[in-house]
Each structure stands twice: as structure tokens, then as C-alpha cells.
C-alpha positions as CSV (number, residue, x, y, z in Angstrom):
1,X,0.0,0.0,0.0
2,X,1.0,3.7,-0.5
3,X,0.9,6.6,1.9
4,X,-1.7,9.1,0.2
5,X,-1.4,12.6,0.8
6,X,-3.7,15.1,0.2
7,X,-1.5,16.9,-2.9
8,X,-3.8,18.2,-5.3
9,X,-3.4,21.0,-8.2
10,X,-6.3,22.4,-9.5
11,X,-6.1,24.0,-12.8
12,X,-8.6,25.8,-15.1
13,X,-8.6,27.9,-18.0
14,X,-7.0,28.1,-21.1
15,X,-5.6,24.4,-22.3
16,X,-3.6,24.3,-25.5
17,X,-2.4,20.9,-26.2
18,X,-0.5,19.3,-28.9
19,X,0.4,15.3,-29.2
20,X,3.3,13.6,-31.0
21,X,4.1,10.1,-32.0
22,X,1.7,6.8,-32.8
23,X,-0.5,7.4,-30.4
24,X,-3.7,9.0,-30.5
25,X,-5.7,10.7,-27.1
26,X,-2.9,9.0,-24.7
27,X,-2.5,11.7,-22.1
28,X,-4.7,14.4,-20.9
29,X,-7.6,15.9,-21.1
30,X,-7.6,16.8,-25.3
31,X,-5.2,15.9,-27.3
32,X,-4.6,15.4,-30.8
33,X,-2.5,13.1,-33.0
34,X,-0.1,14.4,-35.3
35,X,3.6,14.5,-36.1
36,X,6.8,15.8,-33.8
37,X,10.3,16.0,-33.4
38,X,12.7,18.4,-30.9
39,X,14.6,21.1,-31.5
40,X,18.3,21.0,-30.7
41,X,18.7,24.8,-31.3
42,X,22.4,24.3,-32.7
43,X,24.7,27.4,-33.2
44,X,22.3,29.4,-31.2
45,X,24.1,32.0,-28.5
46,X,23.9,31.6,-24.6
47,X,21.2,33.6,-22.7
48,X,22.1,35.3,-19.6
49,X,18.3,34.9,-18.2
50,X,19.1,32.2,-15.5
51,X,15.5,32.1,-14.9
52,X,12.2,33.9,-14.6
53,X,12.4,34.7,-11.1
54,X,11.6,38.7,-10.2
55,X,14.5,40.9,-10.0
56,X,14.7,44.4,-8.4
57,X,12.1,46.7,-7.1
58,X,9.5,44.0,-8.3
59,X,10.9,41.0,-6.2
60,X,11.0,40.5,-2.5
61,X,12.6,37.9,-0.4
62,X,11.2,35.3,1.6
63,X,11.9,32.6,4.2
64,X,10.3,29.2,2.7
65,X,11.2,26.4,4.8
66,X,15.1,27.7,5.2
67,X,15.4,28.9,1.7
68,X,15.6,32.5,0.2
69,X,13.2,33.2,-1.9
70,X,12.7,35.9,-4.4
71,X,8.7,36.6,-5.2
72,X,6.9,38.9,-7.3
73,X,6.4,42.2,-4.9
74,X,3.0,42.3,-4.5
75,X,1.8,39.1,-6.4
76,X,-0.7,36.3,-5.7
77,X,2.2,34.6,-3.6
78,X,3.7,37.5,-1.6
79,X,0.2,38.2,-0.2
80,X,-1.8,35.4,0.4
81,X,0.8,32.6,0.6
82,X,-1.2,30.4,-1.6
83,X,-4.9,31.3,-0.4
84,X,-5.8,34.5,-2.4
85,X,-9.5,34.9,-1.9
86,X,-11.6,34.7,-5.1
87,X,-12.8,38.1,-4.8
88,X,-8.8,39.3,-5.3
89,X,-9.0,37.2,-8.1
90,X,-11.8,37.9,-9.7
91,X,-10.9,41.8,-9.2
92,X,-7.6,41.6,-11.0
93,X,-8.1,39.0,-14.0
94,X,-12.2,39.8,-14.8
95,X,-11.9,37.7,-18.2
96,X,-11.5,34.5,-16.0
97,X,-14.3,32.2,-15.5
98,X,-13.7,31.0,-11.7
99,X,-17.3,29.3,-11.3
100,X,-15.1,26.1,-10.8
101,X,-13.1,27.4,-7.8
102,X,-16.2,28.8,-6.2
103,X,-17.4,25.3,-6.4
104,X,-14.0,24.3,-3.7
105,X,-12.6,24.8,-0.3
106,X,-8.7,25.0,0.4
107,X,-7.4,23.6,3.6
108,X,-4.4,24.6,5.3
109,X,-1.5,22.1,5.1
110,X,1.8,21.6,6.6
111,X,4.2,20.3,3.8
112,X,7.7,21.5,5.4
113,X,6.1,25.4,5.2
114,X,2.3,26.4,6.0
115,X,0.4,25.9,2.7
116,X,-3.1,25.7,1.4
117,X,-4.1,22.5,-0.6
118,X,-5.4,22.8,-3.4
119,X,-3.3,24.9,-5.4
120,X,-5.2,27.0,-8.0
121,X,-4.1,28.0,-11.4
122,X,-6.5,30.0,-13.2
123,X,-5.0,30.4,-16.4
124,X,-2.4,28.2,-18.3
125,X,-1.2,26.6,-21.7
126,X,0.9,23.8,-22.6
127,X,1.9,21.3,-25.5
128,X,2.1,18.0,-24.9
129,X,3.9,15.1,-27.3
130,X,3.6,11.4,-26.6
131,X,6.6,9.0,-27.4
132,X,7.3,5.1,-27.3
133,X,10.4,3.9,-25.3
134,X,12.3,0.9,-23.9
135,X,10.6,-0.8,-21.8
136,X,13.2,-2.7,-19.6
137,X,14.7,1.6,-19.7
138,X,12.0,2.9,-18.6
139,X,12.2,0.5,-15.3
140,X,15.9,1.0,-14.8
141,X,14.5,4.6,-13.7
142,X,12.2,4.0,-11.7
143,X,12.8,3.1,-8.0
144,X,11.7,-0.5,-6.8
145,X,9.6,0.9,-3.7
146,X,7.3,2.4,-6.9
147,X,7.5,-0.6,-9.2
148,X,5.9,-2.8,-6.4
149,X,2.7,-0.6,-6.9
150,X,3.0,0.7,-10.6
151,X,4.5,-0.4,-14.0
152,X,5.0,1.3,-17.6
153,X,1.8,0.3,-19.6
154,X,2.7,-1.6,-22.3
155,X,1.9,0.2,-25.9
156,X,4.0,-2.6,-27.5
157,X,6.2,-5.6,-26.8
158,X,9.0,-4.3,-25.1
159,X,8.0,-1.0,-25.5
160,X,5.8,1.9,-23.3
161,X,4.8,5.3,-23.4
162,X,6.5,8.6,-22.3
163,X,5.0,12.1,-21.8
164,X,6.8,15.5,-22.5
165,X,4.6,18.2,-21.6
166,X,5.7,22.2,-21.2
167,X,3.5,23.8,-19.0
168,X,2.7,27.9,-19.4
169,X,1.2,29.1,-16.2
170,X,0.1,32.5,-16.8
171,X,-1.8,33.3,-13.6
172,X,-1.9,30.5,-10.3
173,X,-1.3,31.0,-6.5
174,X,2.0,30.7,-7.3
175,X,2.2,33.8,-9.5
176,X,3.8,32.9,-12.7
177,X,6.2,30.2,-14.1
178,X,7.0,28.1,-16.6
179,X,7.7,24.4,-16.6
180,X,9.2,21.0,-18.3
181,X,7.0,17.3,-17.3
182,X,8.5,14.4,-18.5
183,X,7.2,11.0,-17.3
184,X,6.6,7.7,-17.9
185,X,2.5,6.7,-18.2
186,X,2.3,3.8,-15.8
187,X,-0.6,1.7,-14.9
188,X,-3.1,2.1,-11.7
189,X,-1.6,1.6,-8.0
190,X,-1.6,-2.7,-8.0
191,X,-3.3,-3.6,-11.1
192,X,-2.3,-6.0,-13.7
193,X,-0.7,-4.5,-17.2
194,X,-2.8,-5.2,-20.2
195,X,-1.5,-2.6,-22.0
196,X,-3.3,-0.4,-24.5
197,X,-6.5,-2.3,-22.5
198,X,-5.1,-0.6,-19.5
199,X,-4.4,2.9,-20.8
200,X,-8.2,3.2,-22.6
201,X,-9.6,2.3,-19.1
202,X,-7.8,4.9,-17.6
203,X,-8.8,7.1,-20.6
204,X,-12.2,6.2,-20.3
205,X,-12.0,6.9,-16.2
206,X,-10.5,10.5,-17.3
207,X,-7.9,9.6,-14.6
208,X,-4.2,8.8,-15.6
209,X,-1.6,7.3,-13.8
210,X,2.5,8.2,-14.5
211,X,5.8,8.3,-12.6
212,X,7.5,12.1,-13.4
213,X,11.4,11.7,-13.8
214,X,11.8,14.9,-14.4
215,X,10.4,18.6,-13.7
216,X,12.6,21.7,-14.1
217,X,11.2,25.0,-13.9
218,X,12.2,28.9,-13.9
219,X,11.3,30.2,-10.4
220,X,12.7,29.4,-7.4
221,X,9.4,29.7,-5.8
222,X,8.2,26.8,-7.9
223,X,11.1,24.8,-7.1
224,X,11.5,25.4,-3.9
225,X,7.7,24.3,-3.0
226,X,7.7,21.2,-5.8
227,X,10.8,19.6,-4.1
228,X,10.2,20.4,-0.1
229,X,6.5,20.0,-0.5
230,X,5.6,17.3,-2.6
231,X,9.3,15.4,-3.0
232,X,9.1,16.1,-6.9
233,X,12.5,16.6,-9.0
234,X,12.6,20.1,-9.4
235,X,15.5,22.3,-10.2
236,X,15.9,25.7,-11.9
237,X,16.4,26.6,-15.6
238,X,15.8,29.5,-18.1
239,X,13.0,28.8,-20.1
240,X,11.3,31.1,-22.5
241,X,7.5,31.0,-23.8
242,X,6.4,33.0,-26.8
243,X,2.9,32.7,-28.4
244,X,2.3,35.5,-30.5
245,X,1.5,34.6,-34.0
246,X,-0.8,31.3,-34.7
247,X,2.2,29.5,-32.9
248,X,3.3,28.6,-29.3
249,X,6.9,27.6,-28.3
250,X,8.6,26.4,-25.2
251,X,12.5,26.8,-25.8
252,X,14.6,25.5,-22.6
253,X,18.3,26.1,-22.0
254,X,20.9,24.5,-19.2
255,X,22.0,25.5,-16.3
256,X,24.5,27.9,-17.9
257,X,22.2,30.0,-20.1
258,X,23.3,27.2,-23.0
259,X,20.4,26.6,-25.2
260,X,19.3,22.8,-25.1
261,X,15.6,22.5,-27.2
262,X,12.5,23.6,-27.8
263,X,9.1,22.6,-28.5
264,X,6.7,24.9,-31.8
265,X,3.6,23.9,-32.3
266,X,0.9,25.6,-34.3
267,X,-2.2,27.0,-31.8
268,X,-5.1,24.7,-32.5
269,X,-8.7,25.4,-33.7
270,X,-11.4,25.0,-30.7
271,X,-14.5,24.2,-30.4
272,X,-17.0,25.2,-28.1
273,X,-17.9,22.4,-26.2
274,X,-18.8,21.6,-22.1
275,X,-15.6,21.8,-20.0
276,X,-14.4,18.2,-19.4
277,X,-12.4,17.6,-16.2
278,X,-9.5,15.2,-16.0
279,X,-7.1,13.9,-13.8
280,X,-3.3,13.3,-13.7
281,X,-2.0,11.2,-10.9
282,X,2.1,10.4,-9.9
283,X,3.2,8.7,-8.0
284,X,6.8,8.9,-6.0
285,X,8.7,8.5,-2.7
286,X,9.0,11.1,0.4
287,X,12.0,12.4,2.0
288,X,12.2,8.8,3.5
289,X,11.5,6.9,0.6
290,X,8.3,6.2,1.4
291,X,5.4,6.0,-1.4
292,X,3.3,9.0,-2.1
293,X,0.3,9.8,-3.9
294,X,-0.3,13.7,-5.4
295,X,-2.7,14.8,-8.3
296,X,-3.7,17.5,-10.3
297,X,-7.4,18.2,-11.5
298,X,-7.5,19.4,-14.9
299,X,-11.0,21.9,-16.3
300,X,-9.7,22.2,-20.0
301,X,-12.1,25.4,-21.5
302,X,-10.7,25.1,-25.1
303,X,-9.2,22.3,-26.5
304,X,-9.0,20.7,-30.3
305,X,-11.5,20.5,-32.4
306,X,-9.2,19.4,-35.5
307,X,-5.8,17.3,-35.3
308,X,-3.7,20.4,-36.8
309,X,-1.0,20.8,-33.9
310,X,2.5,20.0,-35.1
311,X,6.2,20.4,-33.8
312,X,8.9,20.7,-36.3
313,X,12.6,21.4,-35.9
């Protein structure tokens, strides 16, 4: 059995999603099949952004369990410490619909600093592409105390499925950041793997299951509350996010300002169609390697109506 923890995300508003791969409607709430391929960005120069954290007259510092960390002046987070009452909200981003958030109740939650659960993120965008991988690779990286519980699914002998999603978060409790998801899609907490079988009843549950190797992201406020508060492999890196045009990108450099990928793809038609809610679960292991459970509720308000999204290098 796992310990479960009551980690949950709540996001809502804008959803922009893109798929890559053989795989069709794999992970998340909308997504659409088409080609992809990554972006090594070759010959382009360093950037000297280290990350999106606030600089200056508009950051502060704050003490978040032992760490320094710089905040917006003024933002959601340096007010309200993740409980910003709706009314705030609703008074400074009037184009949002918020009729979901009404609907909940945050509690207060001792994570390693005083937090309230769940986290909100009003507005956000992201691209996700879907890609087969080694199977007996994909189980060298994941720990044994998880494996007991949880497996890859199987897409294809010897093979299963990994997700690479980059996250815009343009308006959340935690002010505003940008972040990288990769993880393996995994079955449900001690059930058999029948493969695609498997992944369609999760589909058809709107409830996924997955294992996150990795999570970088470009404030230390998001890093910061990702590793000491729900044990998730966060660290800090520039990342950019552009979508003006009919296209969004996600470009990501290292550590040094070196440029490493990105990820284009065209913004998709939507259609106007009931908000569907989905979930994505992970698990992973505490501080003392015991197993966890954390989730994040997703309300997608757009999403595709035809497969058009592409990434292309």
C-alpha cells in the first residue's frame, strides 16, 4: 500500500495541447495526434536569463522552509501565501471564468512550510507530445519501492509510453512560471498491465496514472515548493514561452544559459464544447523513501476540435 497525501493541483482555463508520436488521445484531457520531433537549437548563443524569477524593485525575499526566496512584490504569492481569496481574483483577472473554484474549499497544510491545498491555477497553456520507449529503460529509472505498486503500460512488446509536456502558467497561487513534465504513463496503484487495455480504461475513467522523472522549472518559488513539499525533481532553468502569431513555443536552455531544445507547435482550432475535467495522478517516494500519492485536476475550457498541432525542428 501507499501513503496518500492530500497533494492536489487544481487547474482551469485556457488548455492548448499538442500530441506527438503513434498514439492517439494518450494523455490528458484533449489531445490530438499528429507528427513531432525536438529542436536541438544548434549554433544558437547563450542567454544570460538564469531564470524567470523577479528581480529588483519588483521582487522581495522570503523565508520558505530555510530557503531565500525571491517573489513577485506584491503578487498572488507574496500576499496570500497560496490562499488569495476569489474576490482578489476575480478583481484583477475579470476575463477568467472562476465558477469552478467557487465550487472548492482549500485547507491549510503543513508540507515542510504552511500551505493551502489545493493549489489554484486560473489560467495556463501547454503542448504535450507522446513518445514510445524501452521498456526494460524505462524500469531502470524508476525506483523498486514504486514498481511494487505501478509499471509502464505496455503500448508494444517491449516497448511503453512517455509524456513531454511544457506547462505555461500565466496566472496561479503561485504567480507565474514556466515548466518541463517528463514521465513515464504507468498503470493504476496494484493492477495488472494489459497494456493499451489498460491505458483506454484509464482514458475512459479521465484519470491517468505516471511516474515524473523529471520537472525543471524557472522560479525558485516553484522549485522550492515542488521539491520540499511534494518530493518532486525540481530544479531551476531559463526557459522562454512566446505565443504570439498562430504559434506557441517552449524553448529550454541548461543551467549555464546554453540553449538545449525547444518545443513549436501551431495553436489549435477549438470548439465550443462543455468543459471536461480530467485527472493526472504520480506517484513517487517522500523524504524517506516512502510512497506517495499527489494529483492535479484538470477543467480544459478550449481544446482541439481538429488534429492540426505539429512540432517541427
Amino acid at each position: 500500500m501507499f501513503k496518500l497525501k492530500s497533494r492536489k493541483t487544481i487547474i482551469g482555463g485556457v488548455l492548448i495541447v499538442g500530441l506527438a508520436a503513434g498514439a492517439a488521445l494518450l494523455y490528458g484531457p484533449s489531445l490530438a495526434l499528429d507528427r513531432a520531433s525536438m529542436n536541438e537549437l544548434a549554433g544558437v548563443s547563450p542567454t544570460d536569463r538564469t531564470s524567470n524569477d523577479p528581480t529588483g524593485e519588483n521582487a522581495t525575499i522570503i523565508d520558505l522552509a530555510g530557503n531565500e526566496v525571491p517573489v513577485l512584490r506584491d503578487g498572488l504569492f507574496d500576499r496570500f501565501r497560496s490562499n488569495p481569496p476569489l474576490s482578489v481574483v476575480k478583481e484583477e483577472r475579470p476575463d477568467l471564468d472562476l465558477s469552478w473554484f467557487e465550487t472548492m474549499r482549500k485547507e491549510e497544510k503543513d508540507v515542510g512550510f504552511i500551505t493551502y491545498s489545493p493549489n489554484f491555477y486560473y489560467s495556463n497553456s501547454s503542448i504535450t507530445a507522446i513518445y514510445t520507449a524501452d521498456m526494460s529503460k524505462l524500469k531502470e529509472l524508476m525506483p523498486d519501492e514504486v514498481l511494487d505498486i505501478v509499471e509502464p503500460i505496455s503500448f508494444a512488446p517491449g516497448k511503453g509510453i512517455v509524456a513531454i509536456t511544457s506547462y505555461a502558467y500565466h496566472y496561479c497561487d503561485n504567480d507565474t512560471y514556466n515548466e518541463l513534465s517528463i514521465s513515464i504513463v504507468t498503470t493504476k496503484p496494484n493492477k495488472s498491465n494489459w497494456g493499451l487495455i489498460s491505458l483506454m480504461g484509464e482514458l475512459n475513467e479521465n484519470s491517468l496514472w505516471g511516474y515524473v522523472l523529471k520537472l525543471p522549472v524557472d522560479t525558485e518559488l516553484a522549485r522550492v515548493r515542488g521539491v520540499v513539499g511534494y518530493n518532486l525533481p525540481k530544479w531551476l532553468i531559463p526557459m522562454d514561452y512566446d505565443a504570439e502569431g498562430d504559434q506557441m513555443a517552449f524553448t529550454y536552455y541548461d543551467e549555464e544559459g546554453n540553449p538545449d531544445f525547444s518545443m513549436v507547435g501551431k495553436k489549435l482550432d477549438v470548439s465550443e464544447t462543455e468543459p471536461e475535467i480530467g485527472r493526472l495522478n504520480f506517484i513517487n517516494l517522500d523524504a524517506e523513501g516512502r510512497q506517495t500519492h499527489g494529483y492535479s485536476d484538470i477543467r480544459a475550457l478550449e481544446k482541439p476540435a481538429v488534429p492540426t498541432q505539429r512540432m517541427s525542428n
